[in-house]
Structures are given as C-alpha cells and as structure tokens.
C-alpha positions in Angstrom: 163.2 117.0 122.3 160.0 115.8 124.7 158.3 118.6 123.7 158.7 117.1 120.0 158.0 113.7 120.8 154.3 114.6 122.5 153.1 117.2 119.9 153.8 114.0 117.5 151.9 112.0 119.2 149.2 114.5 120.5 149.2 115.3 116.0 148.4 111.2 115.5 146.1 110.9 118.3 144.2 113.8 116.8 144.2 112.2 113.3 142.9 109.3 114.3 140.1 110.7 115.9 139.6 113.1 113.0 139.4 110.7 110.9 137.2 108.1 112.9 134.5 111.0 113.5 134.9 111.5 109.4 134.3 108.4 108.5 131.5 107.7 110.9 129.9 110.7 108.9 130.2 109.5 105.7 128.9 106.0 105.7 125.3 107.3 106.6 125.5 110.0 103.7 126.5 107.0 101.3 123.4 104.6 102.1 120.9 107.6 101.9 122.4 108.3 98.0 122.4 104.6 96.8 118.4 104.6 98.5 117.5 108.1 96.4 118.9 106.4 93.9 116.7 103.2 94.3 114.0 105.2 94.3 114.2 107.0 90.8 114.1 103.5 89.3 111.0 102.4 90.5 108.1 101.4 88.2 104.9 99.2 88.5 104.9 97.7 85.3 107.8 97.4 82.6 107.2 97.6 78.7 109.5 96.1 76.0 107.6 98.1 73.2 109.9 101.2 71.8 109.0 104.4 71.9 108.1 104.2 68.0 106.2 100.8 68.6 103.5 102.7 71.1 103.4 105.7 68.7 102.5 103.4 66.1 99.6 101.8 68.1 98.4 105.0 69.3 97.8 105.9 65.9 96.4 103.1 64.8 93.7 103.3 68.1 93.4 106.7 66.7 92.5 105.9 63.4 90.1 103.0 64.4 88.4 105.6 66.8 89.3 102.7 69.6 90.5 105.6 71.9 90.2 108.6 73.3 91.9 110.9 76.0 89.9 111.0 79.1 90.6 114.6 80.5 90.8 117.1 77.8 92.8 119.2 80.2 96.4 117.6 79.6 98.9 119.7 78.2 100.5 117.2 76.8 99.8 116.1 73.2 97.3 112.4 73.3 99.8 110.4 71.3 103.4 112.2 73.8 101.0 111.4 77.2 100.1 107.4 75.8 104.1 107.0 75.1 105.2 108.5 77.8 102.7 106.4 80.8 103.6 103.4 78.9 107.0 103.8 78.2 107.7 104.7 82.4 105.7 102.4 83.4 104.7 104.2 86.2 100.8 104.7 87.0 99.0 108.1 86.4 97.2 109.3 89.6 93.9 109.1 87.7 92.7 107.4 84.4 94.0 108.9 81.2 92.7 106.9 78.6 88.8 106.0 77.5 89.0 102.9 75.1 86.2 102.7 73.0 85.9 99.0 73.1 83.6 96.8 75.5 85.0 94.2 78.0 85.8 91.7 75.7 87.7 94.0 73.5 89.2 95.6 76.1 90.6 92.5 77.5 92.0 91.8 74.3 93.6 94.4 73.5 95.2 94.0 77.6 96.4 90.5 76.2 97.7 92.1 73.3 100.0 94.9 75.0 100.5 92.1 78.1 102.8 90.2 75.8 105.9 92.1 76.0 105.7 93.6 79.2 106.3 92.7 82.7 104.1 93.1 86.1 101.3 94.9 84.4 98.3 93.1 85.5 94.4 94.2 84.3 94.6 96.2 87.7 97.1 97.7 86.9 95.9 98.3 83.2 92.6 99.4 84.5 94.0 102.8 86.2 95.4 104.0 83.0 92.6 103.1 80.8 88.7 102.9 81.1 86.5 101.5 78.6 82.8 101.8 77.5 81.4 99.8 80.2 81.3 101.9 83.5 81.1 99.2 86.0 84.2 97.5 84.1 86.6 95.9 86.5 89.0 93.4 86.6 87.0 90.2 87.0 84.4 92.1 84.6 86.4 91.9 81.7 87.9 88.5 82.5 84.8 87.2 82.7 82.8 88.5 79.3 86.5 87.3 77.5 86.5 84.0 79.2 82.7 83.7 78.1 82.8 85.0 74.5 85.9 81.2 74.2 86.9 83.0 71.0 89.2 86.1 71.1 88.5 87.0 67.5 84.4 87.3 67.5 84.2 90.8 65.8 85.8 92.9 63.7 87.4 95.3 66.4 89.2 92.1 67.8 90.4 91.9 64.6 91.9 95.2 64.1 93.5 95.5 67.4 95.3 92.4 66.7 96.6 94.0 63.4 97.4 97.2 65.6 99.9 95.3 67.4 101.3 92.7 63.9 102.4 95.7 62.4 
C-alpha cells in the first residue's frame, strides 16, 4: 500500500507542475491576441457619414467637376476608393484625391465634412486630398479662409454646402 500512496502523490505533484508550466504559457498567448486585436481597430480619423451619405457627395463633387482622382492607376472604381478612405478612416500612403477647388474652397468644404467626424484635422485631410493650389498646406488654406471673413463668397462655396444639405 506505500507503493500506492507515493505514485498518488508523485501523480499530484506532477499535476501541479503540469499545470503551473500550462498556465504560465497561456497568459502570454492571451495578451499578444487582445493586442492584434487592438491593432485591427485602429484609425486616424473617424466619420459619422454612412456609406450612402459619401456616395452621395462623391457624386455630387462629380457632377460639379469639384474632384478628381489623383492617380488614374487605382483599380478601384473613383466613387468605391472615396467611400472606402473615408469610411476606414485610415490614411492612404499617398494622395488620392485632386479637388478642383482653391484654398478657400477647399477649406470649406474640410469644414463641411469636419462636422461629423472625429480627429480629422486639415493635416490629416491634406494627405487624402490635394487641391488646385500646389503649395497648399495647412496654414495655407486656413489663412485665405480666415482672410476671405465670409464662407459663402462664390458660387462653388455655395454648391458644396448643398453637397453636404442633401
């Protein structure tokens, strides 16, 4: 009956070990997963516009000849590759978009799509979409809106504010 009594405990001292060297295993496996998952959800700008929304104002840019694709290369159709940048707001590796629209414009129409969205700055703004001015930069177009007091002096102010009204 010894001979039972230490292969019992010679069994539980090698389950607990087993299971100690298991479990010391595990926990680093867990944090890697919950940090891949962290990762996937990761964005530089957010946009509360639906999918059908941005169609709409792509279309409407369209139609007003206020934009443009900037590489003719993409495979992606214009209208799929505007929803789909603004919609993950995540930032393309290079410009995507030509606005055809000077600073003032283009910093209203920046105002305009600022309004329901989160963290997108003109920076930000500025390395999806380019406009007719090829110095144009942040403090650029901030400046020549700022200067012009009145968002509404033309007509193109004026139709991208309906582009975004409905």
């Amino acid at each position: 009956m010894m001979g039972a009594g230490f292969i019992l405990i010679l069994i539980t001292v090698l389950l607990f070990i087993f299971y100690n060297k298991w479990t010391a295993i595990t926990i680093p496996v867990q944090e890697i997963s919950i940090n891949n998952e962290k990762s996937k959800t990761t964005y530089d700008f957010k946009i509360a516009y639906t999918k059908s929304e941005l169609e709409s104002f792509f279309e409407k840019l369209i139609d007003n000849n206020l934009i443009e694709i900037a590489d003719s290369s993409e495979d992606l159709l214009d209208k799929e590759l505007f929803v789909e940048v603004l919609s993950k707001g995540i930032l393309p590796d290079r410009i995507l978009f030509k606005l055809n629209m000077n600073n003032i414009q283009t910093g209203f129409f920046f105002n305009q799509l600022k309004i329901n969205s989160s963290e997108l700055t003109l920076e930000k703004f500025l390395k999806i979409f380019k406009n007719k001015n090829p110095n144009a930069s942040p403090s650029s177009i901030s400046s020549s809106k700022s200067k012009s007091k009145l968002a509404n002096i033309d007509k193109q102010t004026d139709i991208i504010e309906s582009i975004f009204k409905g």
